[in-house]
C-alpha positions, 0 to 999 in steps of 0.5 A: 500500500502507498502512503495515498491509499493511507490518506485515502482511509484516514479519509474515509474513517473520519467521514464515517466517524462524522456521519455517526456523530451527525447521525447520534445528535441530530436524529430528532431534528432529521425525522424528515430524513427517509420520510421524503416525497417520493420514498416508496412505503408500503405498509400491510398487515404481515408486509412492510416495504421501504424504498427511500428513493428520494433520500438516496438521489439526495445523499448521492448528490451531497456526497458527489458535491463533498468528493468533487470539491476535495478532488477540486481542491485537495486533489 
């Protein structure tokens, strides 16, 4: 492994670590996050199907916006 892998990981273990703290103290304000116009639910008796599509297209964006701009400005 080269010293670029290594930063590469560090990286990415940082972003998780702040996702998961971003997730732990803010959950009760994003109870919108999953609920977006568009999100599939279906709810029966025995049967639940949950397709957050919306949430999904949301999140790819957002994290295709963060990795651009540190390929733009740390690449």
């Amino acid at each position: 492994m080269s010293q670029a892998t290594g930063k590469y990981l560090i990286l990415i273990g940082l972003a998780v670590v702040l996702i998961g703290i971003i997730v732990y103290f803010l959950s009760d304000k994003l109870h919108w996050l999953g609920r977006l116009p568009g999100d599939i639910r279906v709810e029966k008796e025995n049967f639940k199907f949950y397709f957050p599509i919306t949430t999904m297209l949301l999140l790819s964006g957002l994290l295709n916006l963060v990795i651009w701009l540190v390929r733009r400005f740390w690449g």
